[in-house]
N, CA and C atoms of all chains as a GROMACS GRO file, in nm:
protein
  558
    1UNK      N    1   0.475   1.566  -0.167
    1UNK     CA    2   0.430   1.455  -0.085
    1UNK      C    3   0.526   1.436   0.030
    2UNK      N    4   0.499   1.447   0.161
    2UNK     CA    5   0.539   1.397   0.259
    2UNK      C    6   0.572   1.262   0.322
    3UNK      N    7   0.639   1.151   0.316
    3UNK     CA    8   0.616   1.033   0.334
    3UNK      C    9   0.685   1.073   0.477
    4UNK      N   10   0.570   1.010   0.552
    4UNK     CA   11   0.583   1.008   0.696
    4UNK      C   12   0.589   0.855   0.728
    5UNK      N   13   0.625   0.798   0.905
    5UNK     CA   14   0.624   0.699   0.916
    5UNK      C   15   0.570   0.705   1.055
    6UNK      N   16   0.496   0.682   1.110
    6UNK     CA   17   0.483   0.700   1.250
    6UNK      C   18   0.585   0.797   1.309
    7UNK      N   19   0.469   0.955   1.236
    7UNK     CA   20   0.549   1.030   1.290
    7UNK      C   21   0.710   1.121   1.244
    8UNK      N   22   0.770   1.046   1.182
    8UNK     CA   23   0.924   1.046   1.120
    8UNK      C   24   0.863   1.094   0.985
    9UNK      N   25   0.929   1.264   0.909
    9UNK     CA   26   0.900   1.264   0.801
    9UNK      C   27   1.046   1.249   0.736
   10UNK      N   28   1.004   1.152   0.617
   10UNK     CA   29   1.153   1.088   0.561
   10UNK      C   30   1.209   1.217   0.452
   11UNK      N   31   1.088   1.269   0.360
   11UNK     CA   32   1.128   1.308   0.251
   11UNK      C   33   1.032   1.421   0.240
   12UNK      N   34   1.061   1.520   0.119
   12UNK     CA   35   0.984   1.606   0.094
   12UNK      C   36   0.960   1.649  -0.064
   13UNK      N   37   0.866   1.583  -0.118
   13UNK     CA   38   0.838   1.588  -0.304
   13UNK      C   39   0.726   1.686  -0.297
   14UNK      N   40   0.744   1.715  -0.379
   14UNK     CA   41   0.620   1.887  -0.394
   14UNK      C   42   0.613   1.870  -0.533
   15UNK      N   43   0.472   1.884  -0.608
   15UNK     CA   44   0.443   1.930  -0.715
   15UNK      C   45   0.532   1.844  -0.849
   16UNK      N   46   0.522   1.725  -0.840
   16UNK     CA   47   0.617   1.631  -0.882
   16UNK      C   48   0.473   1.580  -1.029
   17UNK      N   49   0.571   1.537  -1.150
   17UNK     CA   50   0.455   1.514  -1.256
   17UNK      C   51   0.499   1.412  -1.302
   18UNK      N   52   0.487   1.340  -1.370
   18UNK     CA   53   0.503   1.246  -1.508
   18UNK      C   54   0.518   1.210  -1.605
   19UNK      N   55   0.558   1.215  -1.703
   19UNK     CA   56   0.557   1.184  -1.842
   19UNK      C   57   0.413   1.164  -1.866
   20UNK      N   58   0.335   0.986  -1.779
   20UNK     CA   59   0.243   0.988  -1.830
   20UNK      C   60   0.112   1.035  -1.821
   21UNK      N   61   0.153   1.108  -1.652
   21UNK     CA   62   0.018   1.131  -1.598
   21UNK      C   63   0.027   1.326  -1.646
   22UNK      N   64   0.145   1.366  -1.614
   22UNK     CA   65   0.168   1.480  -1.628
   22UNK      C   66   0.072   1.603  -1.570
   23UNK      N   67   0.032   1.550  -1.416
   23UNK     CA   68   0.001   1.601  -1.316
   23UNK      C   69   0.004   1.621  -1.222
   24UNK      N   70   0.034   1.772  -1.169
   24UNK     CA   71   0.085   1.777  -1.056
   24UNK      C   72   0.005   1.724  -0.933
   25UNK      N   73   0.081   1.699  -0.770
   25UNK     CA   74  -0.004   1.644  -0.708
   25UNK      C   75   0.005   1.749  -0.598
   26UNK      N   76  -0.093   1.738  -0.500
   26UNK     CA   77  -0.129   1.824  -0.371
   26UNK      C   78  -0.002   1.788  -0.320
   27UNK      N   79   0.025   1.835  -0.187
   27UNK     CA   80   0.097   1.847  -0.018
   27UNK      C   81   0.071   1.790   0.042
   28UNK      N   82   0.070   1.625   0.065
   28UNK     CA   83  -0.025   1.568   0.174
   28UNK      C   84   0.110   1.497   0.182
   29UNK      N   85   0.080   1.504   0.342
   29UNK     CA   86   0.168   1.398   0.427
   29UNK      C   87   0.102   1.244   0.430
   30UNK      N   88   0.174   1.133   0.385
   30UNK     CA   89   0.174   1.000   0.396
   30UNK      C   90   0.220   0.972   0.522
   31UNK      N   91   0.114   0.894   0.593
   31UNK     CA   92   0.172   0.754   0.695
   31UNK      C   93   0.135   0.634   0.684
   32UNK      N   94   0.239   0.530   0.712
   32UNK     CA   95   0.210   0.431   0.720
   32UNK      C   96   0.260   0.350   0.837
   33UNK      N   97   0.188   0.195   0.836
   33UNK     CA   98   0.258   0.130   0.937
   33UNK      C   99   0.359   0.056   0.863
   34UNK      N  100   0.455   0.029   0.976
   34UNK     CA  101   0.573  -0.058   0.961
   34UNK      C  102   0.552  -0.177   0.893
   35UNK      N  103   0.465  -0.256   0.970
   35UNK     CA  104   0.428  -0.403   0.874
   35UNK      C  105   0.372  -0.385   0.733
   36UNK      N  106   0.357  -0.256   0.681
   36UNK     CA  107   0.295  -0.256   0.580
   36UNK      C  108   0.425  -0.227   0.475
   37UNK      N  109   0.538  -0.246   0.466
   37UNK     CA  110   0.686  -0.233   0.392
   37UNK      C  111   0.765  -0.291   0.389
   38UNK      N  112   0.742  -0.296   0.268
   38UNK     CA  113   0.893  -0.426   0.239
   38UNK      C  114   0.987  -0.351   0.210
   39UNK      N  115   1.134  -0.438   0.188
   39UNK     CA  116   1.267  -0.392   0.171
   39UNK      C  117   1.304  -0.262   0.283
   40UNK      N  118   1.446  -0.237   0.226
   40UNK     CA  119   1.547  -0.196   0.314
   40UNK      C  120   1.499   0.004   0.388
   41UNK      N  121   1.459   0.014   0.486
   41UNK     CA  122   1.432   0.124   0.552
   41UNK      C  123   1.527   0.255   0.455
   42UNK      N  124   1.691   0.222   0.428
   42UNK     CA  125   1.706   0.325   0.428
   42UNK      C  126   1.721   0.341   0.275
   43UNK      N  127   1.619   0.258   0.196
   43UNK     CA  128   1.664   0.266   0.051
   43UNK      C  129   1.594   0.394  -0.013
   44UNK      N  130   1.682   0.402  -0.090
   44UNK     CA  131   1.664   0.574  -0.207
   44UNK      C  132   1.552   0.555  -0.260
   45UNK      N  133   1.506   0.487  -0.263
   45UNK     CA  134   1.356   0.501  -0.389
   45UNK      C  135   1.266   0.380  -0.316
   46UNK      N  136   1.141   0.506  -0.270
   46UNK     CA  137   1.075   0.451  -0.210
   46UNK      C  138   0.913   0.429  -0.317
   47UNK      N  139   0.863   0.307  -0.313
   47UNK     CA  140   0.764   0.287  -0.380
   47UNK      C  141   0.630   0.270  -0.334
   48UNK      N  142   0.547   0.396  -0.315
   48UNK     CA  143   0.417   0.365  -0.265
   48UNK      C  144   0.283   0.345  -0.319
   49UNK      N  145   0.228   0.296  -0.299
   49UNK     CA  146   0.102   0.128  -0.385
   49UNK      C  147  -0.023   0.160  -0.354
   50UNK      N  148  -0.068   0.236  -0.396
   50UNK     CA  149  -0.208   0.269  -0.374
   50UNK      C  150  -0.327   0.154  -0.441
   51UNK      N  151  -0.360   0.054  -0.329
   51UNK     CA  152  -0.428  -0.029  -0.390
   51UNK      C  153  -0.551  -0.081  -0.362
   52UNK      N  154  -0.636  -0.183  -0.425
   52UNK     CA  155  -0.777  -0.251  -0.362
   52UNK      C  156  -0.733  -0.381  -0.351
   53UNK      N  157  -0.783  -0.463  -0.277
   53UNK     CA  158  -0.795  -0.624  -0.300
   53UNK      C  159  -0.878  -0.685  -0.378
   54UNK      N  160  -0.975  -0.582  -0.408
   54UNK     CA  161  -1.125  -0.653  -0.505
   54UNK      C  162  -1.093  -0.581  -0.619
   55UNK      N  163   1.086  -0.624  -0.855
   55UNK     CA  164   1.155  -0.492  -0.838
   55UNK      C  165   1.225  -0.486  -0.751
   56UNK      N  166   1.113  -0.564  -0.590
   56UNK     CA  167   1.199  -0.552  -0.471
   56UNK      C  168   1.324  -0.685  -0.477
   57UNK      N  169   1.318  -0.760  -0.553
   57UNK     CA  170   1.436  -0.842  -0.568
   57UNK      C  171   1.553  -0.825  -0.653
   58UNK      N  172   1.537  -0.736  -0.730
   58UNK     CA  173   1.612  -0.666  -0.843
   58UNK      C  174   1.676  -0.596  -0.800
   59UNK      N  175   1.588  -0.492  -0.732
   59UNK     CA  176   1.666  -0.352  -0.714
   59UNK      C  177   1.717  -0.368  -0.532
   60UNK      N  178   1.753  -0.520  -0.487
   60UNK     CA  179   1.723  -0.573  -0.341
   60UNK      C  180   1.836  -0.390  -0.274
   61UNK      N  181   1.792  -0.389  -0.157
   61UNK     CA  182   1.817  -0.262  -0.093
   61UNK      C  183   1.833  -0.117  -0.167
   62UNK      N  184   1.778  -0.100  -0.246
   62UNK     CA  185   1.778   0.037  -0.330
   62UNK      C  186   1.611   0.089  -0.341
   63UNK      N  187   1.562  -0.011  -0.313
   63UNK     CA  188   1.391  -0.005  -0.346
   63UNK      C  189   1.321  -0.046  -0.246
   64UNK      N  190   1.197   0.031  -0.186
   64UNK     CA  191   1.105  -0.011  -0.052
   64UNK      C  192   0.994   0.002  -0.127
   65UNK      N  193   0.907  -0.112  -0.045
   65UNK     CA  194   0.753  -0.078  -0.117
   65UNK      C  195   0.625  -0.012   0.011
   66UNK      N  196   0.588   0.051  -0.029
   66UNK     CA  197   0.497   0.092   0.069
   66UNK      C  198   0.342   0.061  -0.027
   67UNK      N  199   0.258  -0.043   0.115
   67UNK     CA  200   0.118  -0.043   0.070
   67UNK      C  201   0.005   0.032   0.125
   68UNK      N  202  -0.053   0.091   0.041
   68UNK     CA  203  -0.199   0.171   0.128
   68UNK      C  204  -0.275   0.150   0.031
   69UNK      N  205  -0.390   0.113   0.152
   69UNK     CA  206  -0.519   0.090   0.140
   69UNK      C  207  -0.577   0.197  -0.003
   70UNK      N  208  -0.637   0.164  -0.070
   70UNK     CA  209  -0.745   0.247  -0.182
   70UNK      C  210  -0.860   0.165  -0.224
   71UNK      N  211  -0.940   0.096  -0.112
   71UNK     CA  212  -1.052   0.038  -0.158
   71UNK      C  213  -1.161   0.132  -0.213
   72UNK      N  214  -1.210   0.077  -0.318
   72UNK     CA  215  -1.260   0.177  -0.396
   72UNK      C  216  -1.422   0.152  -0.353
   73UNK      N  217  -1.518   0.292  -0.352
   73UNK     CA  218  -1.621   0.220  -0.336
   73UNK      C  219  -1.724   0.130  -0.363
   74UNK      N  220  -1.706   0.143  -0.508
   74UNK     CA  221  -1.765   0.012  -0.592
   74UNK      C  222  -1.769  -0.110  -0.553
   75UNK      N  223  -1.664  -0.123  -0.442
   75UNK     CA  224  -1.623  -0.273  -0.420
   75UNK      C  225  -1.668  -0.295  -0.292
   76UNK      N  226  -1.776  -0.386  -0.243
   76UNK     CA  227  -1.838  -0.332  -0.143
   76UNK      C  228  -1.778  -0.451  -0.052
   77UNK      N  229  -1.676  -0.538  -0.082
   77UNK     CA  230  -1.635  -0.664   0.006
   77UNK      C  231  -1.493  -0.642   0.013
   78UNK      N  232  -1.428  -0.473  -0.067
   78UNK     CA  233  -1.309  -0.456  -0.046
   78UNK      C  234  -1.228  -0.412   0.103
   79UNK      N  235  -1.331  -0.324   0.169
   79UNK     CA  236  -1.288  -0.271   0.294
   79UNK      C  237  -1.258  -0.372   0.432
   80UNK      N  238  -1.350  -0.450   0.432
   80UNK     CA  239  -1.346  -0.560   0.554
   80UNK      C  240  -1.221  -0.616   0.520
   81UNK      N  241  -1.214  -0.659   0.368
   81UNK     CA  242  -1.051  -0.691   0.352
   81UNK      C  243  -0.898  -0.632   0.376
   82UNK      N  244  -0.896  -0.500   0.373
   82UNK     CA  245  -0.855  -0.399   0.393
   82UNK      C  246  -0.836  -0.396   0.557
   83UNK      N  247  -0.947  -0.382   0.583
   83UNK     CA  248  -0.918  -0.436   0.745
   83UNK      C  249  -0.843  -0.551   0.796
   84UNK      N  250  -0.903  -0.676   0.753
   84UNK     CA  251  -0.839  -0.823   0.781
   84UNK      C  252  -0.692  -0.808   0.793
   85UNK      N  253  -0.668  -0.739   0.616
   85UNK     CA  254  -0.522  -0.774   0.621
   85UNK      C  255  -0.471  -0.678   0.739
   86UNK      N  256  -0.464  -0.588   0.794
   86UNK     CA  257  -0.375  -0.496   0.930
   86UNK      C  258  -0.425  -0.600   1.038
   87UNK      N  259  -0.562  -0.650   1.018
   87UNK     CA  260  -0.524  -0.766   1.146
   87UNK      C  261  -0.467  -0.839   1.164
   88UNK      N  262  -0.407  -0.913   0.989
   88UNK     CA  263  -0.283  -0.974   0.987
   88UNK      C  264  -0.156  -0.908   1.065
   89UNK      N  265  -0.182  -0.814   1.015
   89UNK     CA  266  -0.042  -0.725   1.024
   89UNK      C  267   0.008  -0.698   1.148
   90UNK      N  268  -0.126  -0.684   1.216
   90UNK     CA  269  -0.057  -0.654   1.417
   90UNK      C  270  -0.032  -0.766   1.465
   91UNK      N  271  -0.113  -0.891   1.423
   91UNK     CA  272  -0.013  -1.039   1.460
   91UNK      C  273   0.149  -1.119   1.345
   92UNK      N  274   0.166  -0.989   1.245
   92UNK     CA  275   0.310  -1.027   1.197
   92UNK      C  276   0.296  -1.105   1.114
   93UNK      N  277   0.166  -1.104   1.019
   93UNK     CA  278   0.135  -1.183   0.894
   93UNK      C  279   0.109  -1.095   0.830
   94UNK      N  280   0.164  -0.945   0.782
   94UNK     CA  281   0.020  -0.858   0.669
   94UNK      C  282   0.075  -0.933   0.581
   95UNK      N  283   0.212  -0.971   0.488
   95UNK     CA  284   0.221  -0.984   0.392
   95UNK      C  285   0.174  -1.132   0.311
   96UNK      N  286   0.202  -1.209   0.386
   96UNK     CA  287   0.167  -1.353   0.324
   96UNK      C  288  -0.008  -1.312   0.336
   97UNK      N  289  -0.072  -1.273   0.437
   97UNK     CA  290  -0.261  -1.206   0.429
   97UNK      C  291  -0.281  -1.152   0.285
   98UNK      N  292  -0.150  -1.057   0.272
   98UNK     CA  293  -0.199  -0.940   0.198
   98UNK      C  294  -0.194  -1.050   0.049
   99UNK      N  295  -0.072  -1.108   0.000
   99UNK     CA  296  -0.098  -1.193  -0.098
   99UNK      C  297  -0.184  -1.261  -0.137
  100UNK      N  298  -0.239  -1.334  -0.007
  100UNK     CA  299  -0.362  -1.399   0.008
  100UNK      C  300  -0.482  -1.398  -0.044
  101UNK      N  301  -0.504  -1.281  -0.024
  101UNK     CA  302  -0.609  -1.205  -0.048
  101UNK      C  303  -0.645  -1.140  -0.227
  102UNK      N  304  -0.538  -1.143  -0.288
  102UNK     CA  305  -0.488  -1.118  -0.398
  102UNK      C  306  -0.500  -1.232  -0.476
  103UNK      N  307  -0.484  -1.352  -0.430
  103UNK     CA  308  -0.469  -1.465  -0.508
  103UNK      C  309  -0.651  -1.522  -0.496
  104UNK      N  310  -0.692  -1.459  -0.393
  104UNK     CA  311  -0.835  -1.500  -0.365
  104UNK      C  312  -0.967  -1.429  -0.402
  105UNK      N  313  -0.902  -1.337  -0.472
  105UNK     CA  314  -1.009  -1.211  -0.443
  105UNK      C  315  -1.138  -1.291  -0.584
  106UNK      N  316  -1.245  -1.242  -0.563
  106UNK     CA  317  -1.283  -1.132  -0.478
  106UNK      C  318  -1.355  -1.205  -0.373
  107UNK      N  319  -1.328  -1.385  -0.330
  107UNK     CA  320  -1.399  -1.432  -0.196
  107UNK      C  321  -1.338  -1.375  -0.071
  108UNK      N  322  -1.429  -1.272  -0.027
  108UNK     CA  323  -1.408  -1.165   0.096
  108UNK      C  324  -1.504  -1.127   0.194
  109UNK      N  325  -1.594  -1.289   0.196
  109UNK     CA  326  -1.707  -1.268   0.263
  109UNK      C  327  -1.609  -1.270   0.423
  110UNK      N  328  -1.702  -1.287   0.553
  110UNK     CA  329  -1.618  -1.286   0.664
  110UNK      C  330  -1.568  -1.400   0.689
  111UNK      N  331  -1.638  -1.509   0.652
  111UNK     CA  332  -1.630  -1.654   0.614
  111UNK      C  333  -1.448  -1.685   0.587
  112UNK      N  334  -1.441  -1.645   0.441
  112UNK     CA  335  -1.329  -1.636   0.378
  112UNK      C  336  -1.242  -1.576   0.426
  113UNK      N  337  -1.266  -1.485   0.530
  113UNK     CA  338  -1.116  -1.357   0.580
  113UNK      C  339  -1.084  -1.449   0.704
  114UNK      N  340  -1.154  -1.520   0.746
  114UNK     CA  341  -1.144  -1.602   0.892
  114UNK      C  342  -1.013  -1.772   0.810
  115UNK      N  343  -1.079  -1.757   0.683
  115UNK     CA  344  -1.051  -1.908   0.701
  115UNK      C  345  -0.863  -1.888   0.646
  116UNK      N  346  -0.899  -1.780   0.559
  116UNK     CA  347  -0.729  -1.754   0.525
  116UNK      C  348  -0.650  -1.693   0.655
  117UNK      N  349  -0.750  -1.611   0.720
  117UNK     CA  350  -0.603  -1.621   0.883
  117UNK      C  351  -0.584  -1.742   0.912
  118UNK      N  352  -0.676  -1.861   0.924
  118UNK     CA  353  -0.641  -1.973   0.993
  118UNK      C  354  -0.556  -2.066   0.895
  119UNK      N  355  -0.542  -2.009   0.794
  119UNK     CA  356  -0.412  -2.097   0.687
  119UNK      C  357  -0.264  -2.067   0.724
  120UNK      N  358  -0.300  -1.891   0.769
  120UNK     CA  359  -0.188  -1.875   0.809
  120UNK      C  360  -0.119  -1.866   0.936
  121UNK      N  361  -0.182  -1.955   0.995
  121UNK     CA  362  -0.159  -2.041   1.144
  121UNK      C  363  -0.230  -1.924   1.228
  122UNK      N  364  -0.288  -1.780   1.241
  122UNK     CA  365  -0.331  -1.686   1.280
  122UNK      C  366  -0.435  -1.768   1.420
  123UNK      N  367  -0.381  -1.675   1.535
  123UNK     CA  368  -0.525  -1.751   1.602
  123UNK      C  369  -0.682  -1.668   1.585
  124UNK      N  370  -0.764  -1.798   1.523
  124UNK     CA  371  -0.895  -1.713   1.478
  124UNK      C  372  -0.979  -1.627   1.558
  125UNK      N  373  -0.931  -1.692   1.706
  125UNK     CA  374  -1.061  -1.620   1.806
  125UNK      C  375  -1.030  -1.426   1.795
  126UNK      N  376  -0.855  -1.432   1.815
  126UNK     CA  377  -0.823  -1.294   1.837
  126UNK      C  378  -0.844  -1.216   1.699
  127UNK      N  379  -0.827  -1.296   1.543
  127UNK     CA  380  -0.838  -1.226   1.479
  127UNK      C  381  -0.961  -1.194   1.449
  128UNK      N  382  -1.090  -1.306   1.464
  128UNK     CA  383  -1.206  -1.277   1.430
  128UNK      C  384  -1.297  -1.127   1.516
  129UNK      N  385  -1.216  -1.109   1.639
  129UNK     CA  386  -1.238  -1.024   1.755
  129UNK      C  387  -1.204  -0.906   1.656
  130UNK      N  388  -1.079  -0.870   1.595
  130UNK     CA  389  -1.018  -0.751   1.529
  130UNK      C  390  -1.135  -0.715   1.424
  131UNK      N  391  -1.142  -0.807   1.344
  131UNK     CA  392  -1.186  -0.792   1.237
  131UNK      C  393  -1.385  -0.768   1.262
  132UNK      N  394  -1.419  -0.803   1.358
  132UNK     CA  395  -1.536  -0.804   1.391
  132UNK      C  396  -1.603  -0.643   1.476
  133UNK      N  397  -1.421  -0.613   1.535
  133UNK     CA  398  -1.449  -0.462   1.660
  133UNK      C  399  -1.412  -0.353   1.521
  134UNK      N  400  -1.353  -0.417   1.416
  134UNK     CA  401  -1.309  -0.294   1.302
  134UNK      C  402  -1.190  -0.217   1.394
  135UNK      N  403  -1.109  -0.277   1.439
  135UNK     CA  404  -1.018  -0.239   1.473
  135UNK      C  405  -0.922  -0.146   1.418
  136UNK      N  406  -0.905  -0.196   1.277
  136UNK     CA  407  -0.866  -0.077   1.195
  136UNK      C  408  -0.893   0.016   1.113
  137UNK      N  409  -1.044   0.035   1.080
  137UNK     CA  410  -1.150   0.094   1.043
  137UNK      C  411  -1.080   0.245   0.989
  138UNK      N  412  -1.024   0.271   1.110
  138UNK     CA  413  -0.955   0.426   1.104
  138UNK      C  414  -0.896   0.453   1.010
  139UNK      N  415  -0.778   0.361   1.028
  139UNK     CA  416  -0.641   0.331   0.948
  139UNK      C  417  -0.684   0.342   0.799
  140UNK      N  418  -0.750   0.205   0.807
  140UNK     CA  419  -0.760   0.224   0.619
  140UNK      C  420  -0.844   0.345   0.544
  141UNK      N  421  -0.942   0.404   0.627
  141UNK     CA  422  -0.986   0.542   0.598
  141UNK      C  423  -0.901   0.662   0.586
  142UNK      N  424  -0.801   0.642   0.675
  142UNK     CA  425  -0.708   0.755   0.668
  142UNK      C  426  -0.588   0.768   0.570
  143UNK      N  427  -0.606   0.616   0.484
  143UNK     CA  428  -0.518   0.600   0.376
  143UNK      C  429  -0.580   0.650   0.276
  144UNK      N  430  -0.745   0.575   0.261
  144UNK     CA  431  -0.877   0.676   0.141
  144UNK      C  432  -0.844   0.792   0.149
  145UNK      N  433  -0.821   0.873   0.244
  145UNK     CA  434  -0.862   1.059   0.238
  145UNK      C  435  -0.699   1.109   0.214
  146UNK      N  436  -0.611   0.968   0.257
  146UNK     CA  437  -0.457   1.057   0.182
  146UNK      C  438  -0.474   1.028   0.043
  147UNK      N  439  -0.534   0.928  -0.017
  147UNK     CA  440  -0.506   0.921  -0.132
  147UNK      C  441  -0.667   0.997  -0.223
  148UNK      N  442  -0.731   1.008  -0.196
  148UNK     CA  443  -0.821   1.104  -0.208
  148UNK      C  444  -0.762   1.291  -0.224
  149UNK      N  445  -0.676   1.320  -0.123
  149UNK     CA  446  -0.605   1.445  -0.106
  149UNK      C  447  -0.517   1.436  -0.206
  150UNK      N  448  -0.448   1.307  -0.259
  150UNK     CA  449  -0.342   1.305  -0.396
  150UNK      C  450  -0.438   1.305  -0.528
  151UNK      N  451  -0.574   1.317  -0.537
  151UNK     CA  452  -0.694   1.311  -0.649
  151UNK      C  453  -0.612   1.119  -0.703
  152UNK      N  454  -0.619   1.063  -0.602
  152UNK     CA  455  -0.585   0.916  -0.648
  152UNK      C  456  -0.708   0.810  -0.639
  153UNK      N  457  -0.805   0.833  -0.734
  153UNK     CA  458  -0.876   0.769  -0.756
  153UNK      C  459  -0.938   0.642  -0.809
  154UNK      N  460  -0.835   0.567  -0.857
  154UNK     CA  461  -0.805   0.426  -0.941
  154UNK      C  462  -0.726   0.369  -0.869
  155UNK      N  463  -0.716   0.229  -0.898
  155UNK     CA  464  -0.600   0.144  -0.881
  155UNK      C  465  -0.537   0.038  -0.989
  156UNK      N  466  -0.403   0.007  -0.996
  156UNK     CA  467  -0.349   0.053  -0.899
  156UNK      C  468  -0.247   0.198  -0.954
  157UNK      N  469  -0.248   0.251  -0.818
  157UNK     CA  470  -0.140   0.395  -0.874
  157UNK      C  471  -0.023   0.394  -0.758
  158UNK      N  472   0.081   0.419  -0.825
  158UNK     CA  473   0.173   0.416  -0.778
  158UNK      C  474   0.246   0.570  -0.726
  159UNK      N  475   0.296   0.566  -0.636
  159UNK     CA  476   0.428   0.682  -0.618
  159UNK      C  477   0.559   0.657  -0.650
  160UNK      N  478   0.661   0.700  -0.706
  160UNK     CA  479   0.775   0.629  -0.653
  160UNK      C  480   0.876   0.740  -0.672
  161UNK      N  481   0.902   0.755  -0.570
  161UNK     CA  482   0.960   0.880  -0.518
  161UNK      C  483   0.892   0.997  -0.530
  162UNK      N  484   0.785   1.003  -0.552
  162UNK     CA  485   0.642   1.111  -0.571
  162UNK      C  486   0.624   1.107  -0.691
  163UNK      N  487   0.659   1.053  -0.765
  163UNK     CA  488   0.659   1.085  -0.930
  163UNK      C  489   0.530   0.942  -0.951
  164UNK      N  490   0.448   1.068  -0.979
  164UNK     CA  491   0.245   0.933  -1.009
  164UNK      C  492   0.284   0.879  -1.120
  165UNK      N  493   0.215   0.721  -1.115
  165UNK     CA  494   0.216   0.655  -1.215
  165UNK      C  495   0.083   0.555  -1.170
  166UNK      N  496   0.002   0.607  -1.276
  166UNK     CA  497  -0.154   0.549  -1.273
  166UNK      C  498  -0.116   0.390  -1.333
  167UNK      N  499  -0.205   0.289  -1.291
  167UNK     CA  500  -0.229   0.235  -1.371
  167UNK      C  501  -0.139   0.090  -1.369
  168UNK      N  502  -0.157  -0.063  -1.402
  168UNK     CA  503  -0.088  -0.184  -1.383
  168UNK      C  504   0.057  -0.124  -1.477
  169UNK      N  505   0.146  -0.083  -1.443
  169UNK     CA  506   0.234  -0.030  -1.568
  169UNK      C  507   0.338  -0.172  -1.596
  170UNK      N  508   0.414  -0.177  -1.673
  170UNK     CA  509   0.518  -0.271  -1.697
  170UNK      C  510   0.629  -0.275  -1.643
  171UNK      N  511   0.711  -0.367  -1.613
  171UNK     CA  512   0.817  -0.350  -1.555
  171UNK      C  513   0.881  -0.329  -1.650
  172UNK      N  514   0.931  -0.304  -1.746
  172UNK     CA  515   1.041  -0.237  -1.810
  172UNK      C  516   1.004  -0.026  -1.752
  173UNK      N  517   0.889  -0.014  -1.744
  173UNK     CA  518   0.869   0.105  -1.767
  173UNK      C  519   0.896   0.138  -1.615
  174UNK      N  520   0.833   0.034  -1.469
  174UNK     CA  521   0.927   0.046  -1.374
  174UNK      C  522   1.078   0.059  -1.334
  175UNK      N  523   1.167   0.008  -1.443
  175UNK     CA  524   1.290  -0.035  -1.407
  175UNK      C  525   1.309   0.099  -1.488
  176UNK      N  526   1.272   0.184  -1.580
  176UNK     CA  527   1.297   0.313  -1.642
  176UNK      C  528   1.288   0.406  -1.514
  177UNK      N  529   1.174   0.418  -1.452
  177UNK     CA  530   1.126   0.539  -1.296
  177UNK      C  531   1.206   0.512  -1.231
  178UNK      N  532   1.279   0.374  -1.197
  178UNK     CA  533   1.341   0.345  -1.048
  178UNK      C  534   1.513   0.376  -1.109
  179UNK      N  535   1.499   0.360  -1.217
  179UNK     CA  536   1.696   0.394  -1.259
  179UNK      C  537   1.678   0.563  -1.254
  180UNK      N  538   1.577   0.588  -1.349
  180UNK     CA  539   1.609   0.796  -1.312
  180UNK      C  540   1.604   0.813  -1.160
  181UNK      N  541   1.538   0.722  -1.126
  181UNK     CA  542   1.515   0.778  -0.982
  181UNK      C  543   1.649   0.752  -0.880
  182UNK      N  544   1.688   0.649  -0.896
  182UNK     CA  545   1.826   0.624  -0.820
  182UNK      C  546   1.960   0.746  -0.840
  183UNK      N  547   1.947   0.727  -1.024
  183UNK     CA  548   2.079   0.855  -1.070
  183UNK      C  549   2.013   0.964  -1.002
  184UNK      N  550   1.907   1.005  -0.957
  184UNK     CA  551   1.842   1.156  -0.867
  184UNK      C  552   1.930   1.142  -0.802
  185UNK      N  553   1.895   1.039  -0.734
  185UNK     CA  554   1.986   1.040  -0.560
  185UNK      C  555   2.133   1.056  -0.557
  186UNK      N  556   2.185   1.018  -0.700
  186UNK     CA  557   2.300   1.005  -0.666
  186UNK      C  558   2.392   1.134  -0.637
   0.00000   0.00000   0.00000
């Protein structure tokens, strides 16, 4: 997984699994916007939220 | 988590309105209209505490709680201003076979599903000793 930011790629996870899911995932680059992140830009562990409102 | 782990932990949100949910996307939208006037997060809560009233009715009246001016946001939310955006979060998380919510990344390592915070504070400590 690529976590991109407008552009800026931060990191690079490839083929990463789980205990619980214990599946690997594709190569896709993540972007997001800025207003959409909380806490500190340059923190080590980044948590991304794949979510619905309904 | 983010107060726990304060500067060690970022949260990133994307869109995964699912299609079943046919009053999820306009919401999805609303909230980035929050977001380009510097409200997504108190929207995004909002919306969470309200769900599932997500008629247009309801997306108008919670910008105007949050002092939002309605004319410009009702304009956003009406031109689908961000239409793109939250689609282009569906087809990244579509490309991760991320089909449910909610699922998490955290540090790429998937975790399907409302999980517990003890079992968070387990991912985010291996994950920190990684870095170290």
């Amino acid at each position: 997984v690529y976590y991109s930011s407008i552009g800026m790629v931060l990191a690079l996870l490839v083929l990463t699994c789980s205990p619980a899911t214990s599946r690997a995932l594709a190569q896709v680059e993540l972007t997001w916007s800025p207003s959409m992140v909380k806490g500190a830009a340059g923190a080590p562990v980044t948590i991304v939220e794949f979510s619905d409102y309904q | 988590v983010l107060e726990e782990y304060d500067g060690r932990v970022r949260l990133v949100f994307k869109d995964r309105p699912l299609a079943m949910h046919t009053l999820a996307r306009p919401a999805h939208e609303a909230a980035r209209c929050a977001g380009a006037a510097g409200k997504y997060w108190p929207y995004h809560d909002r919306l969470f505490a309200a769900q599932p009233a997500f008629r247009r009715a309801d997306l108008l009246a919670y910008a105007g709680e949050l002092g939002l001016d309605r004319d410009a946001f009702a304009k956003c939310l009406d031109e689908r201003r961000f239409a793109s955006d939250v689609e282009r979060d569906i087809e990244q998380a579509q490309a991760l076979g991320i089909n449910s919510t909610p699922t998490f990344l955290i540090n790429g390592q998937l975790v399907i599903g409302a999980t517990s915070l003890e079992e968070f504070r387990s991912i985010i400590d291996k994950a920190l000793q990684e870095r170290r």
